[in-house]
C-alpha positions as CSV (number, residue, x, y, z in Angstrom):
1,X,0.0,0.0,0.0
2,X,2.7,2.5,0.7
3,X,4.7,1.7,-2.7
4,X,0.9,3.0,-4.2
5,X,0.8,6.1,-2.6
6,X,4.3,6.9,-3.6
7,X,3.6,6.1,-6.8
8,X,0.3,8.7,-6.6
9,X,2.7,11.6,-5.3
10,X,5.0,10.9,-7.6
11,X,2.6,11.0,-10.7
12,X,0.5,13.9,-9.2
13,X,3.0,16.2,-8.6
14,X,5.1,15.4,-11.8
15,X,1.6,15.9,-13.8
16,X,1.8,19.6,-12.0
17,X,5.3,20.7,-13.4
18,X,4.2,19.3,-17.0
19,X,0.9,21.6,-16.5
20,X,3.0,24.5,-15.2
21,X,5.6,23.7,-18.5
22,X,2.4,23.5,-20.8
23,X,1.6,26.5,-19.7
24,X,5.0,28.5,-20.6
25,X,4.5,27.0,-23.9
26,X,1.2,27.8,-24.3
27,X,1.9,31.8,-23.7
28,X,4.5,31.9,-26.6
29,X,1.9,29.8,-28.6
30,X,-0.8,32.7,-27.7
31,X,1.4,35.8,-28.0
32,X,2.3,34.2,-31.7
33,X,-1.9,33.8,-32.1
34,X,-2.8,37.4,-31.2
35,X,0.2,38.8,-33.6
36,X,-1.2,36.8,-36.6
37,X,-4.9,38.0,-35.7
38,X,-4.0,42.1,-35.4
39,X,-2.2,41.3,-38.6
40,X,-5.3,39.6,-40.3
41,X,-7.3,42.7,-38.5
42,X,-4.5,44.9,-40.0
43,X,-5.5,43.7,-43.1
44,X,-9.4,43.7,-43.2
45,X,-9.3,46.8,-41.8
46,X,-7.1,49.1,-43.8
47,X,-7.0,47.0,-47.1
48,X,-10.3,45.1,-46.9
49,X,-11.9,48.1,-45.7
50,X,-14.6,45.8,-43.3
51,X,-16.2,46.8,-40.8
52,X,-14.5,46.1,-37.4
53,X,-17.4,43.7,-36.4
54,X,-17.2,41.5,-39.4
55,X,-13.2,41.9,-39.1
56,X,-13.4,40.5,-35.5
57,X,-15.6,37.3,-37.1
58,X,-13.2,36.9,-39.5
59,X,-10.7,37.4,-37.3
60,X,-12.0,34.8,-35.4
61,X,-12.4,32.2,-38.0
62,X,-8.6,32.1,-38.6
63,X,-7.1,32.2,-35.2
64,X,-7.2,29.1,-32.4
65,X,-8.6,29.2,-29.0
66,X,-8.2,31.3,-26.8
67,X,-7.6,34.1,-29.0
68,X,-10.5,33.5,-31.2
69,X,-13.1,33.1,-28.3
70,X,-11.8,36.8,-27.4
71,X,-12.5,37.9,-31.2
72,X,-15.5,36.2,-31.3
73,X,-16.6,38.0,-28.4
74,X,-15.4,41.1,-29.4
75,X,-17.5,41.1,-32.2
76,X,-20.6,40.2,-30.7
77,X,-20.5,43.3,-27.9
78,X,-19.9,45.4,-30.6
79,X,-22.7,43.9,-32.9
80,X,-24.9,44.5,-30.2
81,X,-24.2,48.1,-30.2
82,X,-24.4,49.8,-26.5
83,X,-21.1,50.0,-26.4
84,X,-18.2,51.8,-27.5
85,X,-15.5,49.9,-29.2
86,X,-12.8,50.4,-26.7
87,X,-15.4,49.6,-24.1
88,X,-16.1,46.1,-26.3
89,X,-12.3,45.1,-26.6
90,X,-11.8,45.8,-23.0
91,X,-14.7,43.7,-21.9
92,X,-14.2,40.8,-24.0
93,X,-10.3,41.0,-22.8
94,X,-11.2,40.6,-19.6
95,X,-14.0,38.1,-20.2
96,X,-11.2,35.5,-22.0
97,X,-8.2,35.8,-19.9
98,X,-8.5,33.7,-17.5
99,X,-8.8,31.5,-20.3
100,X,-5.5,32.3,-21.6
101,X,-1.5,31.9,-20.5
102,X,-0.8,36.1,-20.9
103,X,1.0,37.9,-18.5
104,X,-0.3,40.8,-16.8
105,X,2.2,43.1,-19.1
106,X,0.6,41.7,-22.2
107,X,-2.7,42.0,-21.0
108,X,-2.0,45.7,-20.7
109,X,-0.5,45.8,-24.1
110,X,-3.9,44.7,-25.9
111,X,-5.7,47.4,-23.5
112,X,-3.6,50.2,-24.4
113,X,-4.3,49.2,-28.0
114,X,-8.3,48.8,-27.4
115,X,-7.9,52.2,-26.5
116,X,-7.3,53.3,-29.8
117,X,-9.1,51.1,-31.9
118,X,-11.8,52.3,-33.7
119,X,-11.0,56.6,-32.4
120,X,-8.5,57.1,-35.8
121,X,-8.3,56.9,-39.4
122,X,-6.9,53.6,-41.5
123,X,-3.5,54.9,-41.7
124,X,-3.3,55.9,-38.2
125,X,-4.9,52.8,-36.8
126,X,-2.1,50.7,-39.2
127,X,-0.1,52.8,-37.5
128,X,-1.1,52.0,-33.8
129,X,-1.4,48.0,-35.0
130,X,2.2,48.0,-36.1
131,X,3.6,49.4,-32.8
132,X,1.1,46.8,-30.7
133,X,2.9,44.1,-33.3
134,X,6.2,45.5,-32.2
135,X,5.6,45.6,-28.4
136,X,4.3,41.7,-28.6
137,X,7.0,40.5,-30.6
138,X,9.2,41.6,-27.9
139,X,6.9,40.0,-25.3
140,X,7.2,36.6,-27.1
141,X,10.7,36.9,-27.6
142,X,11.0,36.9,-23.3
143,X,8.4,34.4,-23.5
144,X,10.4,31.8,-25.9
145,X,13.2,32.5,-23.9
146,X,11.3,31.9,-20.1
147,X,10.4,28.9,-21.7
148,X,13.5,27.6,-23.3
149,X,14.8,28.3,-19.4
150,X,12.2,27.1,-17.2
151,X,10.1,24.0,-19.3
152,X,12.4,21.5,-18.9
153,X,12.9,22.5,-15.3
154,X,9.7,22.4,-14.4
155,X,9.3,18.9,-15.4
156,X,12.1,18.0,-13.8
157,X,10.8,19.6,-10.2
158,X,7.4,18.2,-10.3
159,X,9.3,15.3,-10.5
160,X,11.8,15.3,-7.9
161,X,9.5,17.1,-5.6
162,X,7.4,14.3,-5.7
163,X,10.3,11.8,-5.1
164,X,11.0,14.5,-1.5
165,X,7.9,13.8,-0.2
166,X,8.1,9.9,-0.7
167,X,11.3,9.7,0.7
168,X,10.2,12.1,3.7
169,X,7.0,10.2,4.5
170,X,8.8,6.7,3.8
């Protein structure tokens, strides 16, 4: 019996660093998600000339979850049409982020940007899309690298944390 519940520590807590690992993985993943969908926006926007609520739905359509749910989202709060579109981006940003891996930091990065979304012409808004692009990629860039240092460690401590409580309680 006791060989079992070392074997259940030891698989529970290494099942916690891979979740913790998954989830440094997942951030780069999501950063990389939300710079292709301002790029698509970028484009139905200023070249496409659409409408930002049919721009979020396509939007939406090309991105994966978690980022789509939040353009998906966005579109329908703004569709609905009691609210500003600032006031839209922000609320579906908070209504998705617990769903997603981003840092507070890049959380305020797509706020400052909801803020300006929708209040400026085409060229201007490319403008402001370009310098959001610009202050993700350097987000991801610290992200790749947190998780090129700290994945493969936290496997390794879920691991070997759960081996220190077997060989404490043994």
């Amino acid at each position: 019996m006791k060989w079992f519940g070392a074997i259940l520590i030891i698989a529970a807590t290494t099942w916690i660093g891979f979740v913790a690992a998954k989830r440094l993985r997942e951030r780069t993943s999501q950063l990389r998600q939300i710079k292709v969908a301002l790029q698509s926006l970028e484009a139905e926007i200023v070249y496409g000339l659409t409408p930002l609520t049919e721009a979020a739905a396509k939007v939406a359509d090309h991105v994966a979850e978690p980022v789509s749910t939040f353009f998906r989202t966005f579109g329908e709060i703004l569709l609905e049409g009691q609210k500003g579109v600032s006031e839209s981006w922000n609320e579906s940003l908070n209504k998705t982020k617990q769903a997603t891996c981003l840092e507070k930091s890049e959380i305020e990065i797509l706020k400052q940007f909801g803020a300006t979304l929708g209040q400026h012409d085409r060229e201007h808004q490319q403008k402001q899309i370009k310098l959001t692009l610009l202050h993700l990629e350097r987000e991801e860039a610290e992200a790749r690298e947190e998780q090129l240092r700290y994945e493969k460690m936290m496997k390794s401590l879920g691991f070997l944390a759960g081996l220190l409580v077997v060989i404490l309680l043994l």
